[in-house]
BATIMAR-74152 format. One record per residue: x, y, z of N, C-alpha, C in turn; residue in three letters. Coordinates in steps of 0.05 Angstrom, whole numbers, plus 5000, padded with zeros to 4 digits. Layout:
BEGIN
XYZXYZXYZALA;...
END
This chain:
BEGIN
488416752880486316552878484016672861UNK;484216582841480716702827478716522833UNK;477416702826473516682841472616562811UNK;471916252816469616142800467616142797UNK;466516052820464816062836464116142868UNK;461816312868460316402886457116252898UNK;457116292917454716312935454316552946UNK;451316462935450116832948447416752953UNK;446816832986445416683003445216973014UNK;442517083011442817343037440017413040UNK;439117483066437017573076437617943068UNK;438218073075438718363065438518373031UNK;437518383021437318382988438418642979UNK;439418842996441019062986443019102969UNK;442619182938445519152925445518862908UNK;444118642922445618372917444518302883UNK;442118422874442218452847444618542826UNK;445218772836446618782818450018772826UNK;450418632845453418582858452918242841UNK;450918132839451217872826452217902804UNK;450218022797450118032756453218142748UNK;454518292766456918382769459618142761UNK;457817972791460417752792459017552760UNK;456817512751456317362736458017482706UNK;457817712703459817942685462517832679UNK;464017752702466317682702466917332697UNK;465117232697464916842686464716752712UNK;463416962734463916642759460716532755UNK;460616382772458716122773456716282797UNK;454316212795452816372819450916172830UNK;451416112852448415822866448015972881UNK;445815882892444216132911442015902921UNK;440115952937437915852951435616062963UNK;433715992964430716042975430616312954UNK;429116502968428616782959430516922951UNK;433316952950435117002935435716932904UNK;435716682904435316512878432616622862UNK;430416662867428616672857428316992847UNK;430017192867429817482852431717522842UNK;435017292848436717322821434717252796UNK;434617112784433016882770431317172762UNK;429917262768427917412759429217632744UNK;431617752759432618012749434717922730UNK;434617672726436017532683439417532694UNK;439417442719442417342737443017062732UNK;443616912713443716622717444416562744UNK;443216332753443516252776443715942776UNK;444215852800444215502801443415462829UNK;440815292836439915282856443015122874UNK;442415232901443914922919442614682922UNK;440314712918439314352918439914182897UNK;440014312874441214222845443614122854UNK;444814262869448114222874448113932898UNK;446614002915446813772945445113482928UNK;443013542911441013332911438413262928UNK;439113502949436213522965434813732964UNK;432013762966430914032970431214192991UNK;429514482997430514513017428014463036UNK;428914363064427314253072426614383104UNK;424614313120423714363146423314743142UNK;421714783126420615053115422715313113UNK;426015133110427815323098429215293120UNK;429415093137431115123160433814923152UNK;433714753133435614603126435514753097UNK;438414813079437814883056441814793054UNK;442914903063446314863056447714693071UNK;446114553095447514413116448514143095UNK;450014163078450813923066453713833061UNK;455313623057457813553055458713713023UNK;456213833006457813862979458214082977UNK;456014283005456614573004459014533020UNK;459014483041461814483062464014443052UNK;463514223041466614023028467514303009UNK;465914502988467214642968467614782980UNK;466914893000467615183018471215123036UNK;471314893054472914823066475414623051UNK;475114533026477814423012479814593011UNK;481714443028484814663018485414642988UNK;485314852977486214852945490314722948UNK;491014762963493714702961494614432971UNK;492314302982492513982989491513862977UNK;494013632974492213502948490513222962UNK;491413222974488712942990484913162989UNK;485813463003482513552998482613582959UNK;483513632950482813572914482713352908UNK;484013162921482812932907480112812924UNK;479912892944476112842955474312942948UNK;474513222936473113352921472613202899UNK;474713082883473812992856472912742860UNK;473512572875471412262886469412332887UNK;469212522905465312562916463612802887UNK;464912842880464013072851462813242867UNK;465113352893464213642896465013952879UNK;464114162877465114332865466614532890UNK;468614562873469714872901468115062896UNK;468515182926466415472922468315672932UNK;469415882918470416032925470716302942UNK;467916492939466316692951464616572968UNK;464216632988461116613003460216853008UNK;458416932996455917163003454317163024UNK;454217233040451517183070450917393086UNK;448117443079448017643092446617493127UNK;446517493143444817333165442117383170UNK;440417253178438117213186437517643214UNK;435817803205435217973227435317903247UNK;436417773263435517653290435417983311UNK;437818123307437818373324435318513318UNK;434618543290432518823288429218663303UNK;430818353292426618273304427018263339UNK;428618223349427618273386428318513393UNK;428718743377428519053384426019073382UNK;423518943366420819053357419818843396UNK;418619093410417319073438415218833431UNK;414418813412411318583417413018313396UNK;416118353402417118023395415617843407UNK;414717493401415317323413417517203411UNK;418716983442420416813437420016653408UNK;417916533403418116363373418116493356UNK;417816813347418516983331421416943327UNK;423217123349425517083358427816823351UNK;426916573359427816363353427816223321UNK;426216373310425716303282427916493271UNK;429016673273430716853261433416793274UNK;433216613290435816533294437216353268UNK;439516493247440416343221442016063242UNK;442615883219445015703227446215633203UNK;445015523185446915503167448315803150UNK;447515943158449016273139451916253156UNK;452116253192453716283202456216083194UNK;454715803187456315543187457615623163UNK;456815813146458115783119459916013123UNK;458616223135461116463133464016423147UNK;463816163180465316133197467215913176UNK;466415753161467615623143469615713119UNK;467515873116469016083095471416263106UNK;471216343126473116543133475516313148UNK;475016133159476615933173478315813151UNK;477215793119478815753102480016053080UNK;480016223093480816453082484316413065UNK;484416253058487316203042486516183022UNK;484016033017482915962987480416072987UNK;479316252999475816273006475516543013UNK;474216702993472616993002470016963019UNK;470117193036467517163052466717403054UNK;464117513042462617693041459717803063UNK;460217913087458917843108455318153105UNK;456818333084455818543087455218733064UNK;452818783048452619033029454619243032UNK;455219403056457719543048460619463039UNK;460719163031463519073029462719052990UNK;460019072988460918922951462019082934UNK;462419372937463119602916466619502916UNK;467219502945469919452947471819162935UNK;469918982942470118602931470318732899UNK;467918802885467518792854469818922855UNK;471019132854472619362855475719212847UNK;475819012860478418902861477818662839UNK;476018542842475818272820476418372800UNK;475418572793475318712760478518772759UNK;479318932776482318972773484418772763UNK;483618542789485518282786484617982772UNK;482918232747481717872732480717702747UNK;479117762765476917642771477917422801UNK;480317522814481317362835481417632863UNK;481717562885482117712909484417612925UNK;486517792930488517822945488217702967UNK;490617582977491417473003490117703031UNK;490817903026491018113045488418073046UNK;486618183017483118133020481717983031UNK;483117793035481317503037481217543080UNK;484117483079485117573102482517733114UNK;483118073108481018293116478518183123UNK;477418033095474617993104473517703122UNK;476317543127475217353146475317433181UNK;476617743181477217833203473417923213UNK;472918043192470018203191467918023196UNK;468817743182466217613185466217463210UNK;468617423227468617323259466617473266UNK;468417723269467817953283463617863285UNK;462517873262459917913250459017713275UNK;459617453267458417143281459517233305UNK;461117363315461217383352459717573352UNK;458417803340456417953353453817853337UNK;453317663331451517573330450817423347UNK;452517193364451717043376451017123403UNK;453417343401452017503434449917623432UNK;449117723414445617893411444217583417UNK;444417443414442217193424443417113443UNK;445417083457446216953478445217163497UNK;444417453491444217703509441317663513UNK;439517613494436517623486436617423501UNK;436717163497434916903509435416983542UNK;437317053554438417083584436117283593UNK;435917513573433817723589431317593592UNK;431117393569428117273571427817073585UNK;429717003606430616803626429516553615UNK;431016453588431016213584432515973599UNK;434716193602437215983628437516263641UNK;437616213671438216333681440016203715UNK;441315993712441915893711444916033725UNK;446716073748448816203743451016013741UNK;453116133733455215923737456515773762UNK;457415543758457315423780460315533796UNK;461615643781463815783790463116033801UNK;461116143790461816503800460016503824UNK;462016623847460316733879458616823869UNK;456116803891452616873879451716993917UNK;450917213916449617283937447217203941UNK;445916963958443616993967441817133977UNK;438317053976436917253985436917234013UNK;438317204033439017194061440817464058UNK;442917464037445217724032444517934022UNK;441417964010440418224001440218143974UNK;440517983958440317983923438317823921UNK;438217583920436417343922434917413877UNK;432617493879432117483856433017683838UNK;433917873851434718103826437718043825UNK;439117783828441017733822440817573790UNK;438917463795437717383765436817553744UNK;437317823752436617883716438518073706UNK;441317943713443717973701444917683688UNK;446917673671446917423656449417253675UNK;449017083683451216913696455116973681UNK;454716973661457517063640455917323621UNK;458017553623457117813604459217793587UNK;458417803561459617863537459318153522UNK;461018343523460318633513461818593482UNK;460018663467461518673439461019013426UNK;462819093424462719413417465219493385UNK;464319663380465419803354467820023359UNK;469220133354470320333362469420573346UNK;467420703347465620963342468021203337UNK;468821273360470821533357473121443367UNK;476321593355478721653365477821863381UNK;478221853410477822183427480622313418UNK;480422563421482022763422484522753446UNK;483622623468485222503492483822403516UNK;484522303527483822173555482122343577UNK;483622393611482522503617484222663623UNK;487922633620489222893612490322783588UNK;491822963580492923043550494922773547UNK;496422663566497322463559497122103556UNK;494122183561492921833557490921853532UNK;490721673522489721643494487521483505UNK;485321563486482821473494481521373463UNK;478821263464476721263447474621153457UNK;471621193442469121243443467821013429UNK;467120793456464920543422461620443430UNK;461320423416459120313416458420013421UNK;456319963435454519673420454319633394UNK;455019353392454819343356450919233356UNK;450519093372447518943378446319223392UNK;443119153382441619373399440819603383UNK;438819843393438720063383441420223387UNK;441120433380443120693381441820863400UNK;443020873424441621023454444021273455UNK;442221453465444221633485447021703453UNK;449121793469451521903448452521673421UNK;450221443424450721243405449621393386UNK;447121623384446021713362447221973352UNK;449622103365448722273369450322363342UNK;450222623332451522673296452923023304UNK;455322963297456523193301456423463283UNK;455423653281454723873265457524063260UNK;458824083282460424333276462324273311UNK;465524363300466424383330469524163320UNK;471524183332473624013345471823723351UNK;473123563347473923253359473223263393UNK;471223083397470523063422473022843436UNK;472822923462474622883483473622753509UNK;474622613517474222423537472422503559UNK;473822763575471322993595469123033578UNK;470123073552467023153539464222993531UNK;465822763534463422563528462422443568UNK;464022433587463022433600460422593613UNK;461422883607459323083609456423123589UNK;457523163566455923043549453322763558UNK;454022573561452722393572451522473597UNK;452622573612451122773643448522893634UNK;449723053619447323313615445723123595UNK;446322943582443222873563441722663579UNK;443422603598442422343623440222573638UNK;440322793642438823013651436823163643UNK;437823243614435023323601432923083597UNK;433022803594431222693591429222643611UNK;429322793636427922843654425122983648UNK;425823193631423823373624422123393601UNK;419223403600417923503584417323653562UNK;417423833596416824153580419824203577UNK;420424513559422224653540424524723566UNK;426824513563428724503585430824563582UNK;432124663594436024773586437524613605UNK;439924533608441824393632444524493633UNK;445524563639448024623638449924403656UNK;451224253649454024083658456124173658UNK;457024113690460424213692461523903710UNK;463823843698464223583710461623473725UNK;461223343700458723153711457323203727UNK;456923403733455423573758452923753738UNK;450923773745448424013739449924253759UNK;450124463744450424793755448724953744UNK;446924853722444624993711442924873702UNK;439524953710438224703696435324943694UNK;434224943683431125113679429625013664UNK;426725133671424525103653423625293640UNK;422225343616421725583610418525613584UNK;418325793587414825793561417125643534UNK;419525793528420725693507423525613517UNK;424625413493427725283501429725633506UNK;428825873477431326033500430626173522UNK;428226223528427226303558428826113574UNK;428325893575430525633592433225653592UNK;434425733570437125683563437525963581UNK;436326263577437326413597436626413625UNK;434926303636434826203664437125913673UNK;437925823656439925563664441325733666UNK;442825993646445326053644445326233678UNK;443826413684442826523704444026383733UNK;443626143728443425943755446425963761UNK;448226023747450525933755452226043729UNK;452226333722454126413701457026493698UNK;458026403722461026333722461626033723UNK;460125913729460725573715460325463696UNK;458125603681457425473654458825553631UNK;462625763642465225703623466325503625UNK;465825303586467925143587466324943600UNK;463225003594461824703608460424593576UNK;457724303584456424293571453424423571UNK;452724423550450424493541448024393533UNK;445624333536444124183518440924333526UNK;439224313506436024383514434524183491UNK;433224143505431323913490428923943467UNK;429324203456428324373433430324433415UNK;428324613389431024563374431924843380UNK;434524933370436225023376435525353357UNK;434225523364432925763361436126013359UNK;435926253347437526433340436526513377UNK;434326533381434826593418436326473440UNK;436526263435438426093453441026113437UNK;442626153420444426323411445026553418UNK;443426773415443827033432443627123460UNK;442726803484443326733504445326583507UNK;446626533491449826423497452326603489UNK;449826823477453027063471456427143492UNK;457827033473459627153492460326973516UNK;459626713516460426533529461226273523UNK;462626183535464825943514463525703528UNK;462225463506461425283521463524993506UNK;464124783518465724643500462824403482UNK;461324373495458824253477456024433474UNK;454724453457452224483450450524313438UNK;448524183449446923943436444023983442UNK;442823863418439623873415438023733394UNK;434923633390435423463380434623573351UNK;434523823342434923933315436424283325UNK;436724363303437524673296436824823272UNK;435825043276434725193263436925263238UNK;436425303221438725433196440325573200UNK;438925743213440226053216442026013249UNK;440625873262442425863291445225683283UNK;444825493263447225363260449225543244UNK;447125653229450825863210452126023237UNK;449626223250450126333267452726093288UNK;453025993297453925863313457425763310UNK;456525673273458925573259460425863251UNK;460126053258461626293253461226473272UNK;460526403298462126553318462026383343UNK;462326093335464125893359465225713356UNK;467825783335469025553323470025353343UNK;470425363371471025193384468525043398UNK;466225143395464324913410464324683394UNK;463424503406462224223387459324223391UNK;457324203368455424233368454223943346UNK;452323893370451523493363448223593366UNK;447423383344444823313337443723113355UNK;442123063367442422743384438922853398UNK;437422553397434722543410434222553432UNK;433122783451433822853474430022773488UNK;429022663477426322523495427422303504UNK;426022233526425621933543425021823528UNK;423021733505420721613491424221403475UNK;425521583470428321473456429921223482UNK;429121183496430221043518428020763523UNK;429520523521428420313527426320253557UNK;424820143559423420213589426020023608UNK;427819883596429719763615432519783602UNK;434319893619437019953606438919923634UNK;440519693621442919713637445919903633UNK;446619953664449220103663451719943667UNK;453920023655456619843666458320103665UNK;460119973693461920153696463720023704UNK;466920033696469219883704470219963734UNK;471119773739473219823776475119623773UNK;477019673789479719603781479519303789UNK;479219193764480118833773476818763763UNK;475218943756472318793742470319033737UNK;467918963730466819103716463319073723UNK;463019323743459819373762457519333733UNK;455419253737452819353724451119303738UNK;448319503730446319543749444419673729UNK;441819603734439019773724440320093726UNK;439420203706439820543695436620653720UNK;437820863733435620983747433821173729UNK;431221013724430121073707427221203716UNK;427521213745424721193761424121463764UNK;421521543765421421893764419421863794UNK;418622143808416422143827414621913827UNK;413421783843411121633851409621883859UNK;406921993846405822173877404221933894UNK;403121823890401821613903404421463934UNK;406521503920407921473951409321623969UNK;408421913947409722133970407722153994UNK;409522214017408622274045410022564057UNK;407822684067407422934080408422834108UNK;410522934117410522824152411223054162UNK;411623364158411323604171408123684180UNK;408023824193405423934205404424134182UNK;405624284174405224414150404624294122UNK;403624234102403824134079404024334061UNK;405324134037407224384012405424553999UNK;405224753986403624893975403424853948UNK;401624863936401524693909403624783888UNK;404125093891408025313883409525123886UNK;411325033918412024873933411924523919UNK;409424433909410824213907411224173877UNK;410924383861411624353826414524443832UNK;415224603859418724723854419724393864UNK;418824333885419424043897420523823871UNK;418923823858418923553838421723643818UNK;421323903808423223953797426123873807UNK;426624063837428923993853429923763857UNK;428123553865428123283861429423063837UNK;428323263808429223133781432823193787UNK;433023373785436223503785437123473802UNK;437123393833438723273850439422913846UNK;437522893827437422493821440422543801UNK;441422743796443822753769446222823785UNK;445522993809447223043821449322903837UNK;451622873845453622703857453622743888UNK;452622463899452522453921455322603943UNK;454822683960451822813972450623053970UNK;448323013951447023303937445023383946UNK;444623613949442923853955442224093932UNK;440624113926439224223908437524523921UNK;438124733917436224893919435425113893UNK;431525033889430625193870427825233882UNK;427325413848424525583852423425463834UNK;420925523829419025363811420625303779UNK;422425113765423125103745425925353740UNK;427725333766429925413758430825353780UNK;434125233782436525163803437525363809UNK;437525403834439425663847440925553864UNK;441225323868444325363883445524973881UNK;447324843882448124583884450024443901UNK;449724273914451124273928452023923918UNK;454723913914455823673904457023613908UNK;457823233907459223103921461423143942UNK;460323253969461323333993461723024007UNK;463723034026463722824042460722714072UNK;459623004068458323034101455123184079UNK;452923174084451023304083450023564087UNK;450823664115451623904118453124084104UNK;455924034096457724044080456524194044UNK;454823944034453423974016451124274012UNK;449524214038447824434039449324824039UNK;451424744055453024994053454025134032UNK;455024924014456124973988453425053967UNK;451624943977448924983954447925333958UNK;448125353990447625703991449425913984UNK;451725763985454025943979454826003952UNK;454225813934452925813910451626033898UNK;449325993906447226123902447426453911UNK;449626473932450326713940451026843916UNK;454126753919455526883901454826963876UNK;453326843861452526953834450527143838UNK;449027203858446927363860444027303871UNK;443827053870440726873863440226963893UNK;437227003899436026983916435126693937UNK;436526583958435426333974432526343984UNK;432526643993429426574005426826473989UNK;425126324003423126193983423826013959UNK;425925933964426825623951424825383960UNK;426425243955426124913969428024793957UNK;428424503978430724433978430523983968UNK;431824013959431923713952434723603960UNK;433623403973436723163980435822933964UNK;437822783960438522623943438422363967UNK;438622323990439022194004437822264038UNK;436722094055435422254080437722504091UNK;437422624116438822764121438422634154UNK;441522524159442422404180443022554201UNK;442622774200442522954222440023244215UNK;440223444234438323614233440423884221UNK;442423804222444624074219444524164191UNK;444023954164443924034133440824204131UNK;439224124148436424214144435924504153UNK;437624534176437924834190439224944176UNK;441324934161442525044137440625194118UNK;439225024099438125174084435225294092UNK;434325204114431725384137432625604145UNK;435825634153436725974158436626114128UNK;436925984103437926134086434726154071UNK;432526024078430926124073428925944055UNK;429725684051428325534029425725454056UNK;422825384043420625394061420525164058UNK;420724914036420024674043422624444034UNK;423024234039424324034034423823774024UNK;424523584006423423323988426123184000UNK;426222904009428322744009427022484018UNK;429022294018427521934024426921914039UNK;427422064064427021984094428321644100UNK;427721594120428921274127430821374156UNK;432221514164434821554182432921504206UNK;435021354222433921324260434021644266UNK;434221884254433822064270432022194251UNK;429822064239427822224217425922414238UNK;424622294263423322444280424922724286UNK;427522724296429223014299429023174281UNK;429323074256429723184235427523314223UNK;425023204224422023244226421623484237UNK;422023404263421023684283423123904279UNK;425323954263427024154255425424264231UNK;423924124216422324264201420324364204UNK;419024204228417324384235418524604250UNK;419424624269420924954277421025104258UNK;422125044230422525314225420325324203UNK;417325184198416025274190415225174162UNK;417324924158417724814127415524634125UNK;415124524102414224334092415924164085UNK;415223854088416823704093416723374074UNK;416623364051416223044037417322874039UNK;417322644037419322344041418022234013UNK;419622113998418921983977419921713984UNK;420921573999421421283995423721103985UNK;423821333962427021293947429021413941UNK;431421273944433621493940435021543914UNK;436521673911438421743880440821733888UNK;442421673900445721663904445921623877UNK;448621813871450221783852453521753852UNK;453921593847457221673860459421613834UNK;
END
C-alpha cells in the first residue's frame, strides 16, 4: 500500500520537522492542524490545513479540529471495497493513508503536584485517540504513527519500498498504537478515581462496610483496577532455575524505586535479586544521614550510620559478616574507593547507589565481575507522598497504602518508670526504622546507628527475640547496652525478658496487648525504659 497522503497532528513536536519534510521528499500529501501546521508551514514543509479539507474551522478553542466524516471517512475506507471507494468518491473524500499522533500530555500534566482537575481535563485528547484507534482498526490500508521513536524506522522503510509500508508494518504499528490508547485511558481512568470523581463501587463487587472495619478507606481504591505495565527486563530466572521470569514496569506515572534504576556493571538481574534489591532500597530510604543496609532474603542483617557512607558500609558489614555473602548491598551516597575497600574480599550479588565515583567503578568492574552494580535514587524526596502496593495471592491480587509513616514524637509514650536517655532514644528511633523492613515477627537489637542482632519472621515473639541475641552472639557483637525494637506489641513478658537478660536497657514497640500492664512491669524489673508508639509495622 503506498502512502499518499499523511496526517500529522502531534503535541510532542520532536523530530516531526524533519520526519515531515521527509515524507513530503517522497510526494506524499501532508494536512496537519493547529500548532503543528503552523511550525510545518514555517520550517518550508508544504502543508494543507484539515479545515481546508472538512470545510470547518477549528472550533471550541481546539477541542473540535478532526472530529469530521472527511477525516474519518479517509482514514477508515477499505481500499479493497468497492462500496467504501465509491463513498469516498460521492462525498469527495480523500484517503488518508498515515496517521501521525502524538497525544495530548495528559500523564506528564497530573504528575506536576499543583495540577488542577480543569488543568487535567483539558489535556484529556479525543480526537488524536479517535484517529489513531481508526487508523490502526484499519491497519490493512492505514499506517499509524503513535510515537517519535517510531519515525527513523517508518522513513527507513518508505524510502526502501517507494514510498509504501508493509503488511507486517502496518500490522506492528497498529499493535503499538492500542497498546498507547489503553495506557492512556487508564492513566485517566486511574487519575479521575484518585481524585474521587466517581467513586462509586461496583455494584457487583463485595464491599466491606464501616460496621466491618473499611467503611471510608475502602474508597480510595478504584472500584475496577486496571494495571498496564511494559516488560522492562527478561530475568535471568525465577525463583529457582527452572521458572522463567521478567521485570515491568508502569507504563503511566513517574519511574519509582527499580523503575529508575540503570545498570552499570554485573550479570543480568534475577528474580531473588530484584526482590532484595527492592528490600534494601525500600530501607535505605529511611535514612538521612550517610547509611549502608545490607539485604539477605528480604530480610535487613546489616544496617548502619556513619560520619561517611564507608564508615557505614563498614559498620553494616560488621553487623552480620557471615550473611552479607551473596546478599544485597546499597548506601545512599555515592559510592567512594572506601566503601570498596570495605567490601574487599566479599561477594555481594548487588551493589547500588545513587552515583559512583570513577575510580570506585573501574575499581569494582575489575575485581567483581559477578556483582551487579545499579545507579538508582536512593532519597525519599524521590517517592510520591502516596504510593500504592500490589501484591498477587492465588485467585487475586491484595493492594494497600505503601508504609510510608516514620516516628510521630508527639505520640510517643513513656509508660516505664524509668525514661529513655536521650543515647537511648536516638538508638530507639533507629531500631525502630529497621524493624519496620523487617519480617514479622521482628526484633531488632542496636546501638546508637548500628544493628547488632535480628530477629526474623519467627512464628512466636519470643522465638524472634532469641534468634536476635543469638545473632548478635555469634559474630561477636556485644548485647549489653543495646535496645530493642518490636515491630509489633509483645503478647507476653517472655520476648522482653529475653533481651533484659542479654542486656539491651530500653525497648520501642506499639503497645496495645491485654497483657501491656505485665509486660510494663517486666520492664520495669529489670530496669528498662520502655516506649509505645501507637503503631505497628507487620510485614509479612
Amino acid at each position: 500500500m503506498k502512502v499518499r497522503r499523511a496526517l500529522v497532528s502531534v503535541h510532542d513536536k520532536t523530530g516531526v520537522v524533519e520526519f515531515a519534510r521527509s515524507l513530503a521528499a517522497l510526494g506524499i500529501e501532508i494536512l496537519s492542524t493547529g500548532g503543528t501546521a503552523t511550525l510545518l508551514r514555517k520550517s518550508g514543509v508544504p502543508v494543507r490545513d484539515v479545515s481546508d479539507v472538512t470545510g470547518f474551522p477549528e472550533m471550541l478553542d481546539g477541542r473540535v479540529k478532526t472530529l469530521h466524516p472527511k477525516i474519518h471517512g479517509g482514514i477508515l475506507a477499505r481500499r479493497d471495497a468497492a462500496a467504501d471507494v465509491d463513498a469516498l468518491e460521492k462525498h469527495g473524500i480523500l484517503p488518508i493513508d498515515l496517521v501521525v499522533v502524538a497525544l495530548y500530555p495528559f500523564e506528564a500534566t497530573v504528575a506536576r503536584s499543583s495540577v488542577t482537575l480543569a488543568e487535567a481535563l483539558e489535556q484529556i485528547d479525543v480526537g488524536g485517540p479517535a484517529m489513531v484507534r481508526a487508523a490502526a482498526k484499519n491497519h490493512a490500508s492505514v499506517g499509524v504513527v503513535t510515537d517519535p521513536s517510531q519515525y527513523p524506522r517508518v522513513l527507513a522503510e518508505l524510502r526502501a519500498k517507494g514510498g509504501a509500508l508493509s503488511e507486517a508494518t502496518r500490522a506492528r504499528l497498529a499493535q503499538e498504537a492500542f497498546r498507547r490508547t489503553a495506557e492512556y485511558d487508564a492513566a485517566i481512568a486511574s487519575y479521575l478515581s484518585s481524585e474521587g470523581v466517581s467513586t462509586a463501587p461496583s455494584e457487583t463487587a463485595p464491599r466491606i462496610d464501616s460496621a466491618g472495619g473499611a467503611g471510608a478507606r475502602t474508597e480510595k481504591f478504584p472500584a475496577v483496577l486496571r494495571i498496564d505495565a511494559e516488560r522492562r527486563l527478561g530475568l535471568r530466572y525465577g525463583e529457582n532455575p527452572h521458572q522463567a521470569a521478567a521485570f515491568y514496569t508502569p507504563l503511566d506515572g513517574p519511574r519509582l524505586g527499580l523503575a529508575a534504576m540503570t545498570q552499570l556493571h554485573g550479570p543480568e538481574l534475577g528474580y531473588n535479586n530484584a526482590l532484595d534489591f527492592s528490600a534494601a532500597l525500600a530501607l535505605v530510604f529511611e535514612f538521612d544521614e550517610p547509611a549502608a543496609v545490607v539485604v539477605k532474603h528480604t530480610n535487613p542483617c546489616g544496617v548502619a550510620l556513619g560520619a561517611t557512607v564507608s564508615e557505614a558500609m563498614t559498620r553494616a558489614k560488621a553487623s552480620d559478616p557471615v550473611s552479607i555473602y551473596g546478599g544485597v548491598v546499597g548506601v545512599n551516597r555515592a559510592v567512594d574507593m572506601g566503601v570498596v575497600e570495605a567490601l574487599a574480599g566479599t561477594f555481594v550479588e548487588i551493589l547500588f547507589a545513587p552515583a559512583f565515583a570513577p575510580d570506585a567503578l573501574d575499581a569494582l568492574r575489575r575485581t567483581k565481575k559477578k556483582c551487579r552494580v545499579f545507579e538508582v535514587p536512593c532519597d525519599r524526596a524521590s517517592l510520591p507522598p502516596r504510593l500504592t502496593e500490589y501484591r498477587s495471592v492465588l485467585g487475586g491480587l491484595l493492594a494497600q497504602q505503601a508504609d510510608l509513616s516514620d516516628l510521630d514524637a508527639a505520640a510517643l509514650k513513656t509508660v516505664s518508670k524509668r525514661p529513655p536517655t536521650a543515647a537511648e532514644m536516638d538508638a530507639l528511633r533507629f531500631a525502630w526504622r529497621v524493624a519496620k523492613h523487617v519480617k514479622s515477627n521482628a526484633i531488632v537489637l542496636a546501638t546508637r546507628g548500628q544493628v547488632v542482632g535480628v530477629g526474623a519472621g519467627q512464628m512466636n515473639r519470643v522465638d524472634s527475640a532469641r534468634l536476635a541475641v543469638m545473632r548478635a552472639r555469634e559474630v561477636g557483637l556485644e548485647t549489653a547496652g543495646t535496645v530493642c525494637a518490636s515491630d509489633a506489641f509483645f503478647p507476653f513478658r517472655d520476648g522482653l525478658d529475653v533481651v533484659a537478660k542479654a542486656g539491651a536497657t530500653a525497648v520501642i514497640h506499639p503497645g496495645g496487648s491485654l497483657r501491656d500492664e505485665e509486660v510494663i512491669a517486666a520492664a520495669d524489673a529489670h530496669r528498662m525504659a520502655m516506649v509505645v508508639t501507637g503503631i505497628r509495622h507487620l510485614r509479612h
